[in-house]
C-alpha positions as CSV (number, residue, x, y, z in Angstrom):
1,X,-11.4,-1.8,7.4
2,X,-9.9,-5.0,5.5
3,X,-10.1,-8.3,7.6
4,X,-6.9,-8.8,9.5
5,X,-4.0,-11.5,10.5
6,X,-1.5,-11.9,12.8
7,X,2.1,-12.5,12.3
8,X,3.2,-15.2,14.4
9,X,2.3,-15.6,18.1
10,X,3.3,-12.6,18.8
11,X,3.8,-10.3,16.1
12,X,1.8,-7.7,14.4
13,X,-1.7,-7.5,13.1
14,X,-1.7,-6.4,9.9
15,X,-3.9,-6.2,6.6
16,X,-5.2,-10.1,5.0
17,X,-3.2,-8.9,2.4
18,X,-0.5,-6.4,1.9
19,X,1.5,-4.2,-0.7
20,X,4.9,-5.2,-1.8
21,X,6.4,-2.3,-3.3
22,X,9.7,-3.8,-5.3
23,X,7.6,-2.7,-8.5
24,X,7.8,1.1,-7.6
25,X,11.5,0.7,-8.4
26,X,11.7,-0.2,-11.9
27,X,12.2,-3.9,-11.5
28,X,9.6,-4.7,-13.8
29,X,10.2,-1.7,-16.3
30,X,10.0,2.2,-15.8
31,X,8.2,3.4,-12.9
32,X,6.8,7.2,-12.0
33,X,7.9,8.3,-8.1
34,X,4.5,10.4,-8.0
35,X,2.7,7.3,-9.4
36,X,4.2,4.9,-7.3
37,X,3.3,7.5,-4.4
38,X,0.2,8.2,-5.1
39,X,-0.3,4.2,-5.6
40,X,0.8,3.9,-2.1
41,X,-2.1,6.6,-0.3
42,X,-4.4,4.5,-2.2
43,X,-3.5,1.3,-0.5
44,X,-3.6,3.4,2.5
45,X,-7.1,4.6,2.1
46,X,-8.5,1.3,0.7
47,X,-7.3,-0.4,4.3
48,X,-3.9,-2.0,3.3
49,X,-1.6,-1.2,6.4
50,X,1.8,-3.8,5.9
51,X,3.9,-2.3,3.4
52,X,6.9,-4.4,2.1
53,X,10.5,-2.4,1.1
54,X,14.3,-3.3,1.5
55,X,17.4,-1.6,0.5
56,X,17.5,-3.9,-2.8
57,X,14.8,-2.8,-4.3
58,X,16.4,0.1,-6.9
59,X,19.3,0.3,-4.3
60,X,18.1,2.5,-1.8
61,X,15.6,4.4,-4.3
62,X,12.8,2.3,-3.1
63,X,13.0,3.3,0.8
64,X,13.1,6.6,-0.2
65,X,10.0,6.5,-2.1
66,X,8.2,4.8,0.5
67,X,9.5,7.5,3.1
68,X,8.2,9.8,1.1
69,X,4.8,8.2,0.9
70,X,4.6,7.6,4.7
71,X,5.2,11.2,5.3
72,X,2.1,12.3,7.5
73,X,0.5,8.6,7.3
74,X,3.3,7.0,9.3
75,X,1.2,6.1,12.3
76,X,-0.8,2.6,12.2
77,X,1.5,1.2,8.8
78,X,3.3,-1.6,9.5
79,X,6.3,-0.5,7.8
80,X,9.2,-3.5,6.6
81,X,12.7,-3.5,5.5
82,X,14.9,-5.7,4.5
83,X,18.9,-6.4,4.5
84,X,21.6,-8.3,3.4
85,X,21.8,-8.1,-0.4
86,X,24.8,-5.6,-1.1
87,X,26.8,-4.4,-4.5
88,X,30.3,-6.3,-5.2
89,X,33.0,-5.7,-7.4
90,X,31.5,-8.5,-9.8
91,X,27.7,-8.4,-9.2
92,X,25.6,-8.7,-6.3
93,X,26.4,-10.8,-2.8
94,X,24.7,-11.1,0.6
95,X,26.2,-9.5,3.8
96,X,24.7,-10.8,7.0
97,X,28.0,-9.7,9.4
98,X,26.5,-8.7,12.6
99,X,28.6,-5.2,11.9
100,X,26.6,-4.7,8.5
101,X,23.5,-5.3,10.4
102,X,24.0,-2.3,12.4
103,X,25.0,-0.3,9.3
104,X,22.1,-1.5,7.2
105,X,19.4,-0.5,9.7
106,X,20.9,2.6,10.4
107,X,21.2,3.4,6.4
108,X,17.6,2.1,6.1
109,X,16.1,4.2,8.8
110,X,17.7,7.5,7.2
111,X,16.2,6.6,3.7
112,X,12.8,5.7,5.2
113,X,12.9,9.0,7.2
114,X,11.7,7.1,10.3
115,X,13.2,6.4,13.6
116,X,12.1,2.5,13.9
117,X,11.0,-0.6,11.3
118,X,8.3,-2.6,12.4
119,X,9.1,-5.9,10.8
120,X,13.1,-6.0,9.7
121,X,14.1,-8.9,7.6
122,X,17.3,-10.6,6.7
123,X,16.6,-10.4,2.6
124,X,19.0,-13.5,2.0
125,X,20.8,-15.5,4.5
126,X,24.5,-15.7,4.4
127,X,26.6,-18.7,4.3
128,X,30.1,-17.4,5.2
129,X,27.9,-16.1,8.6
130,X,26.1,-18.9,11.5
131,X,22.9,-17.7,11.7
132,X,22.9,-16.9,15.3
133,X,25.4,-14.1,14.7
134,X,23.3,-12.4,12.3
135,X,19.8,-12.7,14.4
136,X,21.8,-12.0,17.5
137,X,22.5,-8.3,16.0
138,X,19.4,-8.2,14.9
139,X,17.8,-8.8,18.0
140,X,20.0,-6.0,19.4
141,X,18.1,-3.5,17.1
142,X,15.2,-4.3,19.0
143,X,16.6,-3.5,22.2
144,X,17.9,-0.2,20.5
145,X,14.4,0.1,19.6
146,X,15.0,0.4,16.1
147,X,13.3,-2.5,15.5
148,X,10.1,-3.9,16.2
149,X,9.8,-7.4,15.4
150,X,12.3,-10.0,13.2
151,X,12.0,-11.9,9.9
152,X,13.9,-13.8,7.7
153,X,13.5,-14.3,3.8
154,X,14.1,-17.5,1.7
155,X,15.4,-19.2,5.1
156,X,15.5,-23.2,4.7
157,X,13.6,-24.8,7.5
158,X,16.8,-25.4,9.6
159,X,18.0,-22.3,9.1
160,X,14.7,-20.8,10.8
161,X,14.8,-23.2,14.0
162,X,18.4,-22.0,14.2
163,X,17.2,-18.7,14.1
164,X,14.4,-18.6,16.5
165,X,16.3,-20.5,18.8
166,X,18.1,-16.8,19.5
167,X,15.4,-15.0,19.2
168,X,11.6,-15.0,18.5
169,X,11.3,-14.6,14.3
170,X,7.8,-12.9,13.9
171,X,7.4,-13.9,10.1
172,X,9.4,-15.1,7.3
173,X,8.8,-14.2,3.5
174,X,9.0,-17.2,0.6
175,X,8.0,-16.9,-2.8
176,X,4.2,-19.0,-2.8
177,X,1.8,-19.0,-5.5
178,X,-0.4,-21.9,-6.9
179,X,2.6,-22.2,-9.7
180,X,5.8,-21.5,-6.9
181,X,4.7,-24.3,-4.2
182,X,7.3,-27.0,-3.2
183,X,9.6,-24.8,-1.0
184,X,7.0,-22.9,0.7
185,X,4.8,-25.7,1.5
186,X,8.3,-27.6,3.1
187,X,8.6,-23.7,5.1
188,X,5.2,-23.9,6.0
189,X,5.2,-26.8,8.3
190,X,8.3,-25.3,10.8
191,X,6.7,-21.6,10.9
192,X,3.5,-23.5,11.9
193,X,5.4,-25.9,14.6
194,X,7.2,-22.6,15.5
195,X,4.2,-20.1,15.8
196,X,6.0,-18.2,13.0
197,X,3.7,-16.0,10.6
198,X,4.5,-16.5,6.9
199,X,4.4,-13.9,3.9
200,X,3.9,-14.9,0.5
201,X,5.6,-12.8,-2.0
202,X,4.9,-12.7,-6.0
203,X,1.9,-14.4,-4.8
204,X,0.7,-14.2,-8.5
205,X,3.7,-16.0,-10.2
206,X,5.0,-12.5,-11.1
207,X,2.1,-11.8,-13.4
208,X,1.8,-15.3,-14.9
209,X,-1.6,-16.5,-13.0
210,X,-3.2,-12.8,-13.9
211,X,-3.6,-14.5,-16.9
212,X,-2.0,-10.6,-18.4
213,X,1.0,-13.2,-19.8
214,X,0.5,-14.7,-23.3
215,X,4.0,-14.1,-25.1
216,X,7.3,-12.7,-24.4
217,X,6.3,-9.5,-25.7
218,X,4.4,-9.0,-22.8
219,X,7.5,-8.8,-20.2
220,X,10.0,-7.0,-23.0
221,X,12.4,-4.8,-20.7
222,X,11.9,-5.9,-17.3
223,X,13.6,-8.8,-15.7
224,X,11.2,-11.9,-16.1
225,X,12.6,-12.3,-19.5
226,X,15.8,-13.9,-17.6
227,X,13.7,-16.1,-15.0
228,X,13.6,-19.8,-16.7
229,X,9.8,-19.7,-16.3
230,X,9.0,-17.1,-18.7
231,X,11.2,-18.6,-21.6
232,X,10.6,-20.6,-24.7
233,X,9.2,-23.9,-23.9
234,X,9.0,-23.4,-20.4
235,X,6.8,-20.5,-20.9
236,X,4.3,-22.5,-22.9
237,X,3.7,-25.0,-20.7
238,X,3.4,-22.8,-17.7
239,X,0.5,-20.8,-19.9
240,X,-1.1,-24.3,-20.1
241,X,-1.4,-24.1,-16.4
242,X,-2.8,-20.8,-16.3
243,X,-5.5,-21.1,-18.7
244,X,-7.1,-24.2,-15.7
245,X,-7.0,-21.3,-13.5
246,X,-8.4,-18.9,-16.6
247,X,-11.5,-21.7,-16.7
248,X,-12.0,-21.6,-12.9
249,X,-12.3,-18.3,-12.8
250,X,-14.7,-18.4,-14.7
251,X,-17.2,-20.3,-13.1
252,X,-16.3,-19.0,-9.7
253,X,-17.3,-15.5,-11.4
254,X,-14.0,-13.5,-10.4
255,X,-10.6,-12.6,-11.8
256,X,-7.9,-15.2,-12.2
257,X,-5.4,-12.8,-9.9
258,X,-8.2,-12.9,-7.5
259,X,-9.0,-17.0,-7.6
260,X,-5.6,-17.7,-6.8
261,X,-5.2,-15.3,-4.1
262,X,-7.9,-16.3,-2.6
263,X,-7.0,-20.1,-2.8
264,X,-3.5,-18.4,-1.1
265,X,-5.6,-17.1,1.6
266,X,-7.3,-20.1,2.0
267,X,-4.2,-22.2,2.9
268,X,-4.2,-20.7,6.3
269,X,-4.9,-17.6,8.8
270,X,-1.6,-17.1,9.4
271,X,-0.3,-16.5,5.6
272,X,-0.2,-12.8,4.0
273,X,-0.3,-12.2,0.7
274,X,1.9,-9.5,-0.9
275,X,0.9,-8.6,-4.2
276,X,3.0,-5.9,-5.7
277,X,1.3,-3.5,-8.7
278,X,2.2,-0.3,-10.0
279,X,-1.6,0.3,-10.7
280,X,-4.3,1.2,-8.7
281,X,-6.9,-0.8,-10.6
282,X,-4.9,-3.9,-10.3
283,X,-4.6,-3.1,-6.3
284,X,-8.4,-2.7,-6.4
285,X,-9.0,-5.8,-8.3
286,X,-6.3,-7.8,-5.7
287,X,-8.3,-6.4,-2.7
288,X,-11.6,-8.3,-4.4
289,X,-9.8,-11.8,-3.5
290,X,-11.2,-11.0,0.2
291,X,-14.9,-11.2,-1.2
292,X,-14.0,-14.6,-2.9
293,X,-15.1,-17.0,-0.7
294,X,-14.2,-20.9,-2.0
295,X,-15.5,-24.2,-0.5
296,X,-12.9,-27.0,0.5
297,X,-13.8,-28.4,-2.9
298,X,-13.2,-25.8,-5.0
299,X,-9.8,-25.4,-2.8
300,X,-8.5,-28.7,-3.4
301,X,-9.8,-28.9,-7.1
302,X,-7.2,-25.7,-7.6
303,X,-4.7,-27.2,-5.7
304,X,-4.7,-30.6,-8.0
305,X,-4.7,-28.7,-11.2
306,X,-1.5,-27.3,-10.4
307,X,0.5,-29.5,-8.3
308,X,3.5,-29.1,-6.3
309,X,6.3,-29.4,-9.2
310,X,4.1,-29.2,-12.2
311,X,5.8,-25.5,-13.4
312,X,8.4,-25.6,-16.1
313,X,11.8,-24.1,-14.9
314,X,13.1,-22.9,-12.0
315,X,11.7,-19.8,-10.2
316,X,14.9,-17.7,-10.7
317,X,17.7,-17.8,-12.8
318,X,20.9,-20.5,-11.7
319,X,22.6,-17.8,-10.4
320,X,20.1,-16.2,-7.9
321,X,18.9,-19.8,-7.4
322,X,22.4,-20.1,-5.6
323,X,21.1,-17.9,-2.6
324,X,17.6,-18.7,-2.0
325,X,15.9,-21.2,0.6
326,X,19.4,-21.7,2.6
């Protein structure tokens, strides 16, 4: 059994680290359904019990495929979905009407093939809707028990005090790596005032601190070749900033993917790590970061070779960065 955390005050306890499954979907070029499957009963079977969806994530494909993993092995998974990014006429847009929120639960619950969501997130927060509307329906899928506990993605701190103020948020989900810092660490200190639990997603800059990164070739046809980190100059500075973590390694005798999620899991007992991987060797090697055990020295040593800020770029492209952290 993998050491455990707990979500907020009151939320679940789930697996140190979990499995983000947005990879399953094609997001970072083609995927296999069987693979991504069988991928799945292997996290299951190694111990990993918090399994991260939403409706995004290949437009509905990705719930399905996770439905159909969970089929037999529904019972101890703590199962999460997320809502509010939706198709437009030009693009993509975020919906958080407390009227969609109905309707997305609903959808999400037939594609999952259960009858209730564990951890339900609002994916992006909408401007155009207060806050309190959108928690408030959400809070009334709990008492429809549809829902078990609430979360909010890429909220600004306001934004979650607003939030909890209707009803208790259990966790909320920001981008945090060694290399993606500044907005989480800001997060960090209201979910902590708050009793809030906090989930790092791309916890390994999306494949840059694996150290598997060295050139553009390596992310031809997937969509990090549009994220400003990953490009030209940017890119080569960023690599600079791997290779302190490559040296580290090193000496500490472990992966780089595994240095820096342990140095993740380091920062507190009430942050989760989501790693998502489409291989079962890279889920085994992730799962290694609980045996990496680092000294307050060798913590802070990590943290000041890659400081808050010192990335090239922003973390997603000046479009998306328009609806994140509001």
């Amino acid at each position: 059994m993998l050491p455990h955390r707990r979500l907020g005050t009151n939320g679940p306890s789930v697996s140190a680290i979990g499995l983000g499954c947005m990879s399953l979907s094609g997001v970072y070029g083609k995927s296999d359904d069987e693979a991504g499957i069988a991928l799945i009963h292997h996290a299951l079977d190694r111990g990993i019990d918090l399994l991260d969806s939403a409706d995004l994530y290949g437009w509905g494909h990705n719930e399905q495929l996770v439905g159909r993993a969970l089929k037999g092995r529904r019972e101890g998974v703590v199962l999460i979905s997320k809502f509010g990014q939706v198709k437009t006429p030009t693009g993509q847009g975020v919906d958080g009407r407390p009227d969609y929120v109905q309707q997305a639960c609903e959808a999400s619950l037939k594609r999952l093939g259960v009858d209730r969501i564990d951890l339900y997130f609002q994916h992006r927060v909408d401007p155009k809707v207060p806050i309190e509307d959108t928690v408030g329906a959400m809070a009334r899928l709990i008492e429809q028990g549809k829902v078990g506990y609430l979360g909010l993605s890429e909220a600004r701190p306001e934004t979650i005090r607003r939030a909890h103020a209707v009803h208790p948020i259990a966790a909320v989900q920001t981008e945090y790596s060694l290399l993606y810092r500044q907005e989480a660490e800001e997060t960090l200190a209201t979910t902590r005032a708050l009793g809030i639990g906090f989930m790092a997603y791309s916890p390994l800059g999306r494949g840059l601190l694996t150290g598997a990164v060295r050139g553009a070739a390596d992310i031809a046809g997937d969509r990090r070749g549009e994220h400003p980190r990953f490009v030209g100059d940017n890119l080569a500075h960023n690599l600079t900033l791997v290779a302190r973590v490559e040296a580290m390694a090193r000496e500490k005798g472990c992966t780089p993917s595994q240095l820096v999620l342990a140095w993740l899991l380091a920062q507190g007992e009430d942050i989760v790590p989501i790693p998502g991987t489409k291989r079962k060797e890279r889920l085994d090697e992730n799962l290694g970061a609980l045996a990496v055990k680092l000294s307050p020295a060798e913590v802070a040593r990590l943290s000041a070779a890659l400081p808050p800020g010192a990335a090239a770029g922003t973390r997603y492209p000046e479009a998306t960065m328009k609806v994140v952290y509001r």
